[in-house]
N, C-alpha and C positions, 0 to 999 in steps of 0.2 A: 468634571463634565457639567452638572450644575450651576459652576459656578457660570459658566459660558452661557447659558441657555439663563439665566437671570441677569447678568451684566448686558448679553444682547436684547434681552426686552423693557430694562428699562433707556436703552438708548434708540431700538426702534420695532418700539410695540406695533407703530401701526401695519411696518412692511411684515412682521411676524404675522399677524391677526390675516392679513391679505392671503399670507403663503399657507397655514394651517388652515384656512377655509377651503383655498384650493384641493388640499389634502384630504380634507371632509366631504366636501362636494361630491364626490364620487361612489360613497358609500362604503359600507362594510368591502374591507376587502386586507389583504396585506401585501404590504410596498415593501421594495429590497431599497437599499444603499443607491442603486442607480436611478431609481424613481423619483425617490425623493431629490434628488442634488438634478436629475433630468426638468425636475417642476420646478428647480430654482431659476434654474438658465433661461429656461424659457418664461417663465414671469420676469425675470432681467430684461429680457428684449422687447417687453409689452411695456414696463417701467422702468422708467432709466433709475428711481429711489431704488428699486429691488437690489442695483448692482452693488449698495452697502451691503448687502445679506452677502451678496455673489464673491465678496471679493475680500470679508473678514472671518473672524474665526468661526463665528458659523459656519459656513461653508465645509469646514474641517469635520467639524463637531458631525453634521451630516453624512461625511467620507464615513467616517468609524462607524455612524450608525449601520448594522447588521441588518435590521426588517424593524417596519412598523406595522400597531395593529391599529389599522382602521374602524373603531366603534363611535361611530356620532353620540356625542361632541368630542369625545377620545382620539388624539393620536399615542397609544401607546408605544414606548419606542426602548427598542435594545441597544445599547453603545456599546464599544468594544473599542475600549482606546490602545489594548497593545494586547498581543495574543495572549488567552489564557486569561483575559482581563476583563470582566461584563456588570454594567451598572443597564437599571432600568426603570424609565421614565414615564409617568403618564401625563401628558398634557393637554386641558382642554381646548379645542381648537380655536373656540368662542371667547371665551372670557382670559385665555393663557395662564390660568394657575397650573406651578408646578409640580409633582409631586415622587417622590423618593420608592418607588416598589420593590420590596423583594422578588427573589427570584419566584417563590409560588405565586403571590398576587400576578404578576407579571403572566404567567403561564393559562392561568385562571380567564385573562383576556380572553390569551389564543381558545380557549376551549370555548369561550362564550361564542367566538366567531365561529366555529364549528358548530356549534350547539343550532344558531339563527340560521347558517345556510344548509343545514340537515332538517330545520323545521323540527327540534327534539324539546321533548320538556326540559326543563331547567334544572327539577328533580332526578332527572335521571343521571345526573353529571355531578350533584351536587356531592354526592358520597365516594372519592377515589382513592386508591391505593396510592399513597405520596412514597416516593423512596428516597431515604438520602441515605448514600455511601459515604462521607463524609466522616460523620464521629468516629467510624472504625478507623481511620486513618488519621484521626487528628493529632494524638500522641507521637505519632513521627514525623520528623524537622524537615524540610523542603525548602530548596530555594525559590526564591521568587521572581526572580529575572528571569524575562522574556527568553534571552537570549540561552540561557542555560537549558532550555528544553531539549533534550533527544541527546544527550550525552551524562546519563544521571548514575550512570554507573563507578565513576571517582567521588560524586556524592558519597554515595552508600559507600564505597570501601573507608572513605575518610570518616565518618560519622561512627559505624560499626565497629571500625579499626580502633579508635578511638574510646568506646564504649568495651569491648570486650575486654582492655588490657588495662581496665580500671574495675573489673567483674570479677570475681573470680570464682562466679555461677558460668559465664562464659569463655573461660578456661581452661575448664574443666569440661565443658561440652566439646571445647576444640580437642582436646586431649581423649576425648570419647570418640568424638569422628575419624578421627588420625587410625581409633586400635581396629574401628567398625570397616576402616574402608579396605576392600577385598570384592575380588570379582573371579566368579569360577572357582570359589575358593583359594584363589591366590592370596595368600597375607602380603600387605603392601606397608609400605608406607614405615608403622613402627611395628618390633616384635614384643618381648613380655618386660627385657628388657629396664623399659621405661614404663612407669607403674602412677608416676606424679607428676605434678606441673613443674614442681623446682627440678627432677632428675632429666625432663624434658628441655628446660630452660637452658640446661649446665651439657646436655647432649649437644643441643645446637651449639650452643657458644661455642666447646673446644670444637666440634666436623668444623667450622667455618672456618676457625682458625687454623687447623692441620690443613683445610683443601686449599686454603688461601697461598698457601704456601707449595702447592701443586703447577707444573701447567695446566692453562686452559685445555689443553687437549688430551690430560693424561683420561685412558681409559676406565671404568667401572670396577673391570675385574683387577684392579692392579690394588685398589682401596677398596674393595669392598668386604674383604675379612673386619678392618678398620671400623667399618658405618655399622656391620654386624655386631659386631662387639660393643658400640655404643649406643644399641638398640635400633638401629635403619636398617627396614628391609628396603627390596627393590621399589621401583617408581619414584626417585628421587631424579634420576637424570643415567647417562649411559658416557657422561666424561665430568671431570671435574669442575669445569665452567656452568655445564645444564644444572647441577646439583646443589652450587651453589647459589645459582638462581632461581633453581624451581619452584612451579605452580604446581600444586594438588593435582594428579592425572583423576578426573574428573567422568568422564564420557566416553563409556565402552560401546555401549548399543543406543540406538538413537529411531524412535518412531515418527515417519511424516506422517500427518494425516492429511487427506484430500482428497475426501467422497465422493464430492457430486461429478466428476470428469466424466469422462471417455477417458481416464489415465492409461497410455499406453506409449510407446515410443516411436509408430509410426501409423501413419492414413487417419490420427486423432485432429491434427489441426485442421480451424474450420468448422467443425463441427460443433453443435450449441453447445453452449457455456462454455470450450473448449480451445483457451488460447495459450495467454503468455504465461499463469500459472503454470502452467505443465510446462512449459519450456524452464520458467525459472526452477522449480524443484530437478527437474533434472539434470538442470545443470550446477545446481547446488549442493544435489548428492555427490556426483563426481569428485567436485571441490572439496565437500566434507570429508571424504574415505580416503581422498591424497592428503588431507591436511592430518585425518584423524593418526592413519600408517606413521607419516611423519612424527607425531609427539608419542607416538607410543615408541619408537626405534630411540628418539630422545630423551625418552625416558627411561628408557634401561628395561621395558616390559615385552616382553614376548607374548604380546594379546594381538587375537583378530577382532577390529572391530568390526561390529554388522549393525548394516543401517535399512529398514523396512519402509518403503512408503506405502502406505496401509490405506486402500482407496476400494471402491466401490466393484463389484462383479457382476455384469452384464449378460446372461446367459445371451441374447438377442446381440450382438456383437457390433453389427453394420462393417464386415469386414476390418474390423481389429481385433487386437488380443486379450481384447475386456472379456471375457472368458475363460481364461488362464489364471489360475489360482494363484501362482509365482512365478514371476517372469525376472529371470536377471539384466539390468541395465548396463545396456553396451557399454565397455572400457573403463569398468567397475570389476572386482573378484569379492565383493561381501556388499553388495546394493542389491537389493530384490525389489521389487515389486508385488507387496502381498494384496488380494484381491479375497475380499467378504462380502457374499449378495445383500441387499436389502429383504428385509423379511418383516410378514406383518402374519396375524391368524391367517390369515390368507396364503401362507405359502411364501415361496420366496417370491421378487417382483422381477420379470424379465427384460421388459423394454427400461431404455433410457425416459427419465424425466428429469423437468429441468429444475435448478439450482434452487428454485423458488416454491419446488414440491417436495423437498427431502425431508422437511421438519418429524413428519410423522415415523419415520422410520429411523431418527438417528442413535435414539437408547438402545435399542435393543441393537444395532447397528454395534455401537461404542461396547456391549457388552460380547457379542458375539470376536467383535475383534482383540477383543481382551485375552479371550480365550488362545484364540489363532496365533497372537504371536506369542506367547507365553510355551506354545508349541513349536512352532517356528524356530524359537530363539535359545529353548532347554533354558531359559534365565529371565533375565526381568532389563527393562529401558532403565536406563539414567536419564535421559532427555527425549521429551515426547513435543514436540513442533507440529501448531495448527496452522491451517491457512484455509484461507477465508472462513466465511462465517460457521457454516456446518462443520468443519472440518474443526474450529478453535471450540467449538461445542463439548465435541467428541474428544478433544483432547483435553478439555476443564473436564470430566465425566472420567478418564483413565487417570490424569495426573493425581485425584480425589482420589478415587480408589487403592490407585499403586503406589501413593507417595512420592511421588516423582518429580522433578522439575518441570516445569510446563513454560514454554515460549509460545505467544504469539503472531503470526506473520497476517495481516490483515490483506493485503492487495489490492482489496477496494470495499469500501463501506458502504453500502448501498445507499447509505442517508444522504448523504449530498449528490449523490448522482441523482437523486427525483427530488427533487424541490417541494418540498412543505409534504413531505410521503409520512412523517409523522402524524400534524393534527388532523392531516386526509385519509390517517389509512385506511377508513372505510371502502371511500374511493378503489384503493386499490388491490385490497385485502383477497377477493377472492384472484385476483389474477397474480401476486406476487406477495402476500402473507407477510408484511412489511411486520405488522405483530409478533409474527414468532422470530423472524430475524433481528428485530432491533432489539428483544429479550434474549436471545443467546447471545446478540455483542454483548449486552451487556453483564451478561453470567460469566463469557469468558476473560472478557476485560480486566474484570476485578477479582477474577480463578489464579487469569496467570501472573507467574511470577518473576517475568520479563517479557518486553514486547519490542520487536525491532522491527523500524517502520525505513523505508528505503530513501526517504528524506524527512527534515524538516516539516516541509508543506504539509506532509502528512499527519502528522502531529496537529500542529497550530498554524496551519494554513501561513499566513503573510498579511501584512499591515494591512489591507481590505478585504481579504478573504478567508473565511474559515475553515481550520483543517478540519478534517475526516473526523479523529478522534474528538478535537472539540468538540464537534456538533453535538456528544453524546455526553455533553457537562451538564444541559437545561433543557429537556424536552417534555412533549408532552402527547401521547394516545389517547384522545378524550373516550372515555367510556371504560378505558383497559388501567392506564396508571399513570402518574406523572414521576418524573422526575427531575428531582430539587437538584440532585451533584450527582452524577451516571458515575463521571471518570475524571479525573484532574489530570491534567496535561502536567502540571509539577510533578508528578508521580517520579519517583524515583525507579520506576520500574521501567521507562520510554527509553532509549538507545536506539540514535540511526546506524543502521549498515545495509549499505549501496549494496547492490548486486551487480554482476558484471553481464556481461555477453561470453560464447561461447567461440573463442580467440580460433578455433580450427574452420568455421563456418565462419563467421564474419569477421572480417579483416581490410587492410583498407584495398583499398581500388588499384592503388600504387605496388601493391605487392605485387608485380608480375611473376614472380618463380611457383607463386601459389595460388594462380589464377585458374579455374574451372572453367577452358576454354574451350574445351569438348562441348559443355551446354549451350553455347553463344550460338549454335543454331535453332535449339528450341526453342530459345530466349527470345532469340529476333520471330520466328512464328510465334510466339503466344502475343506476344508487343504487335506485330506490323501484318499477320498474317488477313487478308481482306473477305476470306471466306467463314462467312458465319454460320456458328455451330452452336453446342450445349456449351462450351470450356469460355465461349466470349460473345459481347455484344458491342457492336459499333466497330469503325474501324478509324485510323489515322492518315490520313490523304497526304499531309504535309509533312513530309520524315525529317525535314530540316528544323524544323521549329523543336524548342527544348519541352521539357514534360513537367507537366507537373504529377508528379506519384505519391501515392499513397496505399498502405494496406495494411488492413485491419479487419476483424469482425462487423459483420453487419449489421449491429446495435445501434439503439438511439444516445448511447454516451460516445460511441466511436465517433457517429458526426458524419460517416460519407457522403449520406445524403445530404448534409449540410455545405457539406463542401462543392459537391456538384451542384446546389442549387446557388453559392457563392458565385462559382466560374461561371453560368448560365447570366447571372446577370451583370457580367462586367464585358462589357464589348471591347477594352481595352485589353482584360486578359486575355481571351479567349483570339485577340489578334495576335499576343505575341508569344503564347504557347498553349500543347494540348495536355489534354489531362486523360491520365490513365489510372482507374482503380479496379484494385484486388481486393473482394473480399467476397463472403456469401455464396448463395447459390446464384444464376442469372435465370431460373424459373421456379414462379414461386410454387409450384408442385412438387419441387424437389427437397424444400424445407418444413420442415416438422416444429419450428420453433415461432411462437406467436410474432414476438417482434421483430424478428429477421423477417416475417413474411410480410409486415406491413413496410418495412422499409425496402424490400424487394418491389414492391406495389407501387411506392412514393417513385425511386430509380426510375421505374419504365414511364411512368407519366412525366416526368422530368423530361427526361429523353423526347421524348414526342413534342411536350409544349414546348421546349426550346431550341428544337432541330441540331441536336449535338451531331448529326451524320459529320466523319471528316473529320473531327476533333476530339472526340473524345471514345477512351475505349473502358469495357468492364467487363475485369477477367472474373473469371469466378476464385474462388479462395484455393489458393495451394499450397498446399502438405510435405511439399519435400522441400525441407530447410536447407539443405546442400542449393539447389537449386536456386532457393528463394536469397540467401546471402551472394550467389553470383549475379542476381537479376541486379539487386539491387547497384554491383560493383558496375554489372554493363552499362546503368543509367550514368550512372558517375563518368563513366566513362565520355557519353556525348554533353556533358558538363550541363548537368539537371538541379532539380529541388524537389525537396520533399517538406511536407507539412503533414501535422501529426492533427489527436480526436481531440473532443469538444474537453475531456477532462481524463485526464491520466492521476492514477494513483502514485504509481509510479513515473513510469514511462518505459520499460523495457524496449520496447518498438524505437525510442527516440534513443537509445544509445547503442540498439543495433544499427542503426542507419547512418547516425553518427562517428558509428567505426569501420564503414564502410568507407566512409570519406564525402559522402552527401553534405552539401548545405542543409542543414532542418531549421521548418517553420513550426515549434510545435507550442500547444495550445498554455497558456498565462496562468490556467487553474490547473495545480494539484502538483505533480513532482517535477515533470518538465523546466517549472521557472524557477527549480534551485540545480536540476541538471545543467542548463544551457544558461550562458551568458550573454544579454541580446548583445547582440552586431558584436560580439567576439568570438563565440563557439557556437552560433545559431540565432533564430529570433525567437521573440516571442508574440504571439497575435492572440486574438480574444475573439473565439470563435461566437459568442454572442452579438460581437460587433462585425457582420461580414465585409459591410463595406470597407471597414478598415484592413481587414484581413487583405481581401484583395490590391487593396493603395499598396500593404505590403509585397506584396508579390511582385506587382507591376514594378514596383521601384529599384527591388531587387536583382529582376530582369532586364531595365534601362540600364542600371548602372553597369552590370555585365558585357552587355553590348557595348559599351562606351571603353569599361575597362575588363578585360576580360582576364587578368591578375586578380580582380578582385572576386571572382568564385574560389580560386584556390586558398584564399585568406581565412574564409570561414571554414571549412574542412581540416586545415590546418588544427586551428583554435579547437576543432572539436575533437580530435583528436588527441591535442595536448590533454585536454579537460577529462577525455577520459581512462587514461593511462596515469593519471595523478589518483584518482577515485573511482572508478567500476572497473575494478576485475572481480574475479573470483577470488584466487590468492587473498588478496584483504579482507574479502568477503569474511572467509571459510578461518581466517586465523582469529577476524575479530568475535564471532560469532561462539567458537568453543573456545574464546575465553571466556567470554559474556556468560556462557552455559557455567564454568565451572567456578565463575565466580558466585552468580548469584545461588545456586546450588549448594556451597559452601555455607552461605551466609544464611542461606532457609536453615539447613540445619545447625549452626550452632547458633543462630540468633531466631529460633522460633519462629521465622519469618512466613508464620502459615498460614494467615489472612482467613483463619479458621473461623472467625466471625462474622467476616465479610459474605461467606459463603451459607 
């Protein structure tokens, strides 16, 4: 990247010196990716010499660039030529010398620009806490292609595989896991038997060779005096083919964690912090305790597995079950729901708070539930699963204590959802404590010892945009601590697995035999009914015109009110269909949640300034999913679209809707633009850029009208797309493998990141 940024200024210093002044001119401040390459275009149209910059590798070299820091004469600048990949530059704007920064000097900037528009002494910053996770990790090998991210699990088995069967310190650890592994006091695996590596070595050989010689179908009990005698006990498999193949039965009990909710199974949705998290774990537990049943009957074991999601107790309830100590999960026979209050010297805490005030209570939280399930369960987890921030806290804090395997599930990382919420977080610290959250990502990040993100994006975002977990490679909290290397995206510990939707609730629109046609009256009053009440605001005049739908939480990453302020000003869309959104309360009395209530506030003034009577309608948020999977079918029905929020982690919402049979427009940042493939299984639009958003739409809508084959084409596509990759089934097989791999490999390869902690 250097080289480009010196080859273009000795061929055209002057138009450089032009565009870094303009850069300067404006003062302290810091520029994204789109500012910068925004001031090239538009200095090209003032100079026609600029269109050299506009039109060569420059230009590129700007794409990659991530943010610049604006300190006169300084344009400090981040590049990112390929995910996972970051060099940093400081160049004077005046005189254009180049120069090569580390990742500290570089950070040091950002803090000085903090430092000037806080008005703080210079000293007070000069002394910080530097962190780099790095050396603990350096000793182990990692690939370095881009493209190798979020599938690092044949890594590690290859490298380890490898390393162990040339050890024979790791041999003999395998040979210790093998005698250790038992649950309930069941002896598994080998009996006394086999004492050595060599008598181990000579057991497998000749079992492989007698079972080889077996049908695939021959049962357990027919050979199992056979595997006894050659030191196997049960957990090998329950036919001669499983046995021959099998994995280490792994994963008996299994802990979710997921504190901050309303977690509960029904009248939870809608309510703050209270979405698609609770929908995906429960429908992930499901998927686990079918898939778990399955390998244990395949296994030859007669174990019940039991799986906890271990979340937060509300004595103050708001009509749920968040006051119930254990609730069993519908269509489950060993899934509970276990529930432990928050408590401080103060007593336990009774009302709900939100997701951004739980820091202070989660130790003693993580210790109290330590206790409960160990009661609970008469035994101990094999595999303890966080999600999100507090909850992967709380699971770095048990997985340390109990020795356990520990997984990650992020959902969303607050850091890229608030732009520049690092070197700001004064700014935002008392309303959202970005300080304690961006220290427990990164306490659990580097705890756990696999992390499974629901795409790619997630990981290392996409050739201009940075994932989630990136952001948390180079940051910096001025005053609190910096950090040099948080988390390396190479980690061998990243693995994607998709999640699916829950195939009984949403299905496509085409299923007639399993249509909820009973609802299509409530459905049509909450959509078309003209009488205003608490449940809606506005009504739809025009029932012929198609919709545009949307529904989601009332949040500023959701975007509603960005979307309704989109359709307000496009007189094109708003001529050739109306918009309807579900989400929130529709009076801001009713909401208890800071930012739901100023976007409840922004809605109604919308409303008013742009006279939406007749066109647009906004239901309030609804909680009964049965319901909510039919609404979306009856849209489908009068041949609609849907458009998704401003940034998805994942997108759960964008492939319920999608397996509905909807066309989705859903947003360009985050999982979405590795879910949908544009103009083949949906589009993709950038809700930053509304106008274009909208061009989107209206185009969409023409071309419909013109050819009205061509709605069924995308629903099709989306469909295909996600019966190849999001169900559950995949989900739930890939996941306890993942469990019982890297599991294995902590224990006989040390793998306990005991330094890092």
């Amino acid at each position: 990247m250097r080289d480009v940024i010196q080859e273009t200024l000795s061929i055209y210093r002057n138009e450089l010196v032009s565009l870094f002044s303009r850069y300067v001119s404006g003062g302290k401040k810091i520029l994204q990716s789109h500012h910068l390459t925004d001031e090239l275009i538009e200095s090209a149209k003032e100079d026609e010499t600029m269109h050299k910059l506009r039109d060569g590798p420059f230009f590129k070299f700007l794409q990659s660039t991530q943010e610049a820091i604006v300190l006169s004469p300084f344009v400090v600048i981040a590049v990112r030529p390929k995910p996972g990949v970051w060099e940093y530059f400081r160049v004077n704007g005046y005189e254009l010398t180049v120069d090569h920064l580390s990742v500290s000097e570089y950070l040091r900037f950002k803090e000085e620009l903090q430092i000037r528009a806080n008005r703080l002494e210079e000293h007070q910053e000069a002394y910080m806490l530097e962190l780099d996770f790095e050396p603990f990790n350096a000793t182990f090998p990692r690939p370095t292609r881009s493209s190798s991210i979020g599938n690092r699990v044949l890594f590690l088995n290859r490298h380890l595989s490898s390393n162990m069967f040339h050890q024979k310190e790791s041999l003999e650890l395998f040979l210790d896991f093998l005698h250790a592994h038992k649950h309930d006091c069941l002896v598994m695996m080998l009996n006394d038997r086999i004492q050595n590596i060599s008598k181990l070595q000579s057991a497998l050989s000749r079992t492989y060779e007698y079972l080889s010689k077996l049908p695939f179908e021959t049962q357990y009990f027919e050979f199992e005096f056979y595997l006894r005698e050659m030191g196997f006990e049960r957990g090998w498999g329950d036919t001669a083919q499983w046995v021959s193949e099998m994995m280490i039965p792994m994963v008996f009990n299994v802990g979710i964690m997921s504190p901050h909710n309303y977690f509960g199974q029904a009248n939870v949705l809608g309510l703050p912090d209270t979405g698609g998290q609770i929908v995906y774990i429960l429908d992930q537990v499901r998927a686990l305790e079918k898939e778990m049943l399955l390998r244990k009957q395949e296994q030859g074991l007669d174990v019940i597995p039991n799986i906890l999601i271990v979340t937060r107790l509300i004595p103050n309830a708001k009509g749920t079950t968040c006051n119930q100590k254990l609730e069993r999960i519908s269509s489950t026979n060993h899934t509970y729901i276990l529930r432990v209050p928050f408590r401080s010297e103060n007593g336990i805490l009774h009302k709900w708070i939100s997701r951004f005030d739980v820091w202070q209570y989660l130790e003693t939280f993580a210790e109290d539930a330590s206790n409960e399930i160990a009661a609970e369960l008469q035994g101990v987890l094999d595999l303890i699963i966080g999600n999100y921030s507090d909850g992967n806290l709380v699971a770095s804090l048990l997985s340390y204590k109990l020795g356990i395997t520990q997984c990650n599930i992020a959902h969303a990382l607050e850091k890229t959802k608030y732009p520049d919420s690092d070197i700001y977080w004064r700014k935002y610290e008392d309303k959202y404590h970005f300080a304690c959250q961006f220290t427990a990502d990164l306490i659990s990040m580097n705890n756990a010892d696999f992390i499974i993100t629901s795409t790619y994006q997630e990981i290392a975002g996409s050739k201009n945009n940075v994932g989630q977990y990136e952001s948390h490679t180079a940051f910096t909290l001025p005053g609190q601590y910096r950090v040099v290397h948080g988390i390396d995206v190479f980690d061998p510990k990243f693995n994607i697995v998709s999640p699916g939707v829950d195939m009984s609730i949403y299905f496509p629109y085409s299923d007639k035999e399993r249509r909820l046609t009973a609802l299509h009256g409530s459905i049509e009053e909450l959509l078309y009914n003209p009488e205003q009440n608490d449940e809606h605001v506005g009504m739809l005049s025009d029932r012929s015109k198609p919709l545009i739908f949307f529904m989601a939480r009332l949040d500023r990453v959701k975007n509603l009110t960005g979307l309704v302020e989109c359709y307000c000003k496009s007189r094109r869309l708003r001529e050739l269909v109306n918009l309807v959104i579900v989400g929130g309360y529709v009076d801001v009395k009713n909401s208890g949640d800071r930012e739901e209530m100023a976007k409840i506030e922004k809605m109604h003034a919308l409303i008013k300034r742009y006279d939406l009577h007749g066109q647009f309608r906004w239901i309030q948020a609804q909680m009964n999913r049965a319901r909510n999977g039919e609404l979306h079918r009856y849209i489908a029905d009068t041949k609609r679209c849907f458009r998704a929020a401003f940034y998805e982690a994942f997108g759960l919402a964008v492939v319920e809707v999608m397996t509905c049979g909807l066309p989705t427009f859903a947003t360009s940042h985050g999982g979405p633009a590795e879910i949908i493939e544009h103009g083949i299984s949906g589009f993709h639009v950038d809700p930053y850029h509304p106008d274009q958003v909208a061009a989107s739409l209206i185009e969409f809508c023409e071309r419909c009208q013109k050819d009205p084959s061509y709605w069924d084409e995308i629903p099709d596509g989306g469909l295909k797309r996600i019966y190849e990759r999001y169900t559950w089934k995949i989900y739930s097989e890939r996941l306890l493998t993942l469990s019982g791999i890297y599991g294995f490999w902590k224990y006989v390869s040390r793998l306990e990141r005991r330094e890092t902690r």
